[in-house]
C-alpha positions as a LaTeX table, in Angstrom:
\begin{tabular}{lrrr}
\hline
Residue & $x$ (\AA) & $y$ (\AA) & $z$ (\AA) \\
\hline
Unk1 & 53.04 & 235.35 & 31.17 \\
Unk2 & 52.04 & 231.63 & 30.37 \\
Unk3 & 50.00 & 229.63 & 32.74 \\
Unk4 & 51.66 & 226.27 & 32.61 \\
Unk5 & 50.12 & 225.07 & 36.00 \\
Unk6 & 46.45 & 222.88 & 35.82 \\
Unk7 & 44.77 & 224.96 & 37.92 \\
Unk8 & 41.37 & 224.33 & 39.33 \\
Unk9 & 38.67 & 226.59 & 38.54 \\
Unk10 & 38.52 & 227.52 & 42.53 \\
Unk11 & 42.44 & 228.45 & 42.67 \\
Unk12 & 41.78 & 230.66 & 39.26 \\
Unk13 & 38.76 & 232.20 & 40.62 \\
Unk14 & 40.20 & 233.02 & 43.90 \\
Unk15 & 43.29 & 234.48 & 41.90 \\
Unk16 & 42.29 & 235.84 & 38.40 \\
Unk17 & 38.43 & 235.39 & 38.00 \\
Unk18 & 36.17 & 238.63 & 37.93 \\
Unk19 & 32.70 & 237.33 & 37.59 \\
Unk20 & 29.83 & 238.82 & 36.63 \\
Unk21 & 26.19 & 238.07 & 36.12 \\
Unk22 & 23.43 & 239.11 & 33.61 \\
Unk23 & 20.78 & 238.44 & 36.86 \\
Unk24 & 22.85 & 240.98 & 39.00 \\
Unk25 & 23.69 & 244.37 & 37.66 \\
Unk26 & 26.74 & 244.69 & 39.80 \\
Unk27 & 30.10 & 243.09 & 38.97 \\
Unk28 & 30.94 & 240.24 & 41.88 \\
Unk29 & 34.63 & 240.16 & 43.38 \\
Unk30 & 36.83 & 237.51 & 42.80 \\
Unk31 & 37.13 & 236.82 & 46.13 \\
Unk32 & 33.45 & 236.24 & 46.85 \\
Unk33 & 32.97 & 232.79 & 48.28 \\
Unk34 & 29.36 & 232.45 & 47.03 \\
Unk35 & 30.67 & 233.02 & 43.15 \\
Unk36 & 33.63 & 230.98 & 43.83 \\
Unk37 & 31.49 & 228.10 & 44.87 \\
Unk38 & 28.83 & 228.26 & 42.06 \\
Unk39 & 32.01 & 227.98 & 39.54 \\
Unk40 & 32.76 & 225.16 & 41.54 \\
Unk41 & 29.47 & 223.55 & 41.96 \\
Unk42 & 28.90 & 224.28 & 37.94 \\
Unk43 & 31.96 & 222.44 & 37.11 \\
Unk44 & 31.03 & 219.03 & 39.62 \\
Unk45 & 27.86 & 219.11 & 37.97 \\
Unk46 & 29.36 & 218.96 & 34.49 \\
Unk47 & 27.68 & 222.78 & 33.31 \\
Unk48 & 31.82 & 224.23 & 32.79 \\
Unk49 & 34.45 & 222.18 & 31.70 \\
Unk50 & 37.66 & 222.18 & 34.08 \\
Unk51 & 39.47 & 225.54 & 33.29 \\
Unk52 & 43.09 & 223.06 & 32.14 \\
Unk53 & 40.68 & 221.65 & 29.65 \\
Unk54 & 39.81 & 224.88 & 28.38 \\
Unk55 & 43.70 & 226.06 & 28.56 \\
Unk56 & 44.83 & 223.22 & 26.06 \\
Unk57 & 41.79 & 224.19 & 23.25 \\
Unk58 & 42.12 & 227.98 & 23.80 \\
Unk59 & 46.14 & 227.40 & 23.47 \\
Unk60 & 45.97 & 224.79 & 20.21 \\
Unk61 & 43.82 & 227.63 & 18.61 \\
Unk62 & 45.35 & 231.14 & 19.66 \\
Unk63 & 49.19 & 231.35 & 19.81 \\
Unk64 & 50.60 & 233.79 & 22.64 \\
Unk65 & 50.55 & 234.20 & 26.29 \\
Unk66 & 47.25 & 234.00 & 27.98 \\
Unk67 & 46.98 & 237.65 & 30.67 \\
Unk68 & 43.49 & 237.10 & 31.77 \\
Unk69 & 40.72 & 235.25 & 32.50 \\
Unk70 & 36.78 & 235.92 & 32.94 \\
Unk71 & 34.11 & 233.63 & 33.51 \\
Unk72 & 30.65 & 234.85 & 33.04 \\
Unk73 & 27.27 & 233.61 & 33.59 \\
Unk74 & 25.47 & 235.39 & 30.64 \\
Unk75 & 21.62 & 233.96 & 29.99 \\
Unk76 & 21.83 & 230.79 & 31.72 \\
Unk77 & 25.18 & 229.58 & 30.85 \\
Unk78 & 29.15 & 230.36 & 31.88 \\
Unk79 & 31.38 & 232.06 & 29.31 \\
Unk80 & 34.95 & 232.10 & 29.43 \\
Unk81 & 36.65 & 234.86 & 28.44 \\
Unk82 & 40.53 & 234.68 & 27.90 \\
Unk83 & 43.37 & 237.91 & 26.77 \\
Unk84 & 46.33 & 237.15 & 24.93 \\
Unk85 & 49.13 & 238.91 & 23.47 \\
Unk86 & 50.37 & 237.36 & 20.46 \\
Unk87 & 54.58 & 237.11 & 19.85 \\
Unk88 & 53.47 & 240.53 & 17.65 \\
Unk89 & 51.66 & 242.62 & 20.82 \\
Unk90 & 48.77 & 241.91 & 19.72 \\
Unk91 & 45.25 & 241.30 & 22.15 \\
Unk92 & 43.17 & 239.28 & 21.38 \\
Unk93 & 39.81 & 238.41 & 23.79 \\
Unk94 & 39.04 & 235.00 & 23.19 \\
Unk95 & 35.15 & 233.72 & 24.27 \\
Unk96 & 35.06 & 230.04 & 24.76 \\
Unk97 & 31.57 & 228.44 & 25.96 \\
Unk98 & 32.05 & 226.72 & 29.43 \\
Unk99 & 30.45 & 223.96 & 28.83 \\
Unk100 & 31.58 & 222.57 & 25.37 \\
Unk101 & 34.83 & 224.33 & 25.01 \\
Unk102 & 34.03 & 225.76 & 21.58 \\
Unk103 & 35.35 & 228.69 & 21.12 \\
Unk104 & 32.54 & 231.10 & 20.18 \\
Unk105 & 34.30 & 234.58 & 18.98 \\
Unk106 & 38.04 & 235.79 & 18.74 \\
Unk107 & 37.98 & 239.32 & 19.07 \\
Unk108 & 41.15 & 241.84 & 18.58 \\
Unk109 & 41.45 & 244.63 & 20.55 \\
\hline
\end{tabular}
């Protein structure tokens, strides 16, 4: 499955987003409207990048269809994390740093 759609980061956390925090041991729920607004607070502020800005870079770098997506606060600063199945099957977990967009690590599973 492709996501062709811009979605905000709100709509994506509210559907696909599993956070987690380094500060909290426990794993919050997608649908926890405190998480859901600090995404969305972090991205008006400029700390993450809008999630369709990360789409295009994590597309233009790793061909397939994108299955999942993280995002992390991990020492201070949001991580994406992306899974995609190449044309071949294969997964790949893609880490892309909120912020910048660089993609940090491309891991295959």
């Amino acid at each position: 499955m492709r996501l062709h759609h811009p979605f905000t980061v709100a709509r994506i956390a509210l559907l696909l987003v599993t956070f987690a925090s380094t500060a909290a041991p426990t794993v919050a729920r997608d649908d926890d409207p405190k998480r859901r607004d600090a995404v969305r607070r972090a991205v008006e502020a400029g700390e993450v990048l809008p999630l369709s800005q990360i789409l295009e870079r994590v597309r233009g770098k790793v061909p397939g269809d994108i299955t999942g997506i993280e995002i992390n606060r991990e020492e201070g600063r949001w991580l994406y994390e992306f899974r995609v199945i190449d044309r071949g099957g294969r997964v790949r977990e893609v880490h892309v740093d909120a912020r910048s967009g660089n993609i940090e690590q491309i891991e295959e599973k």
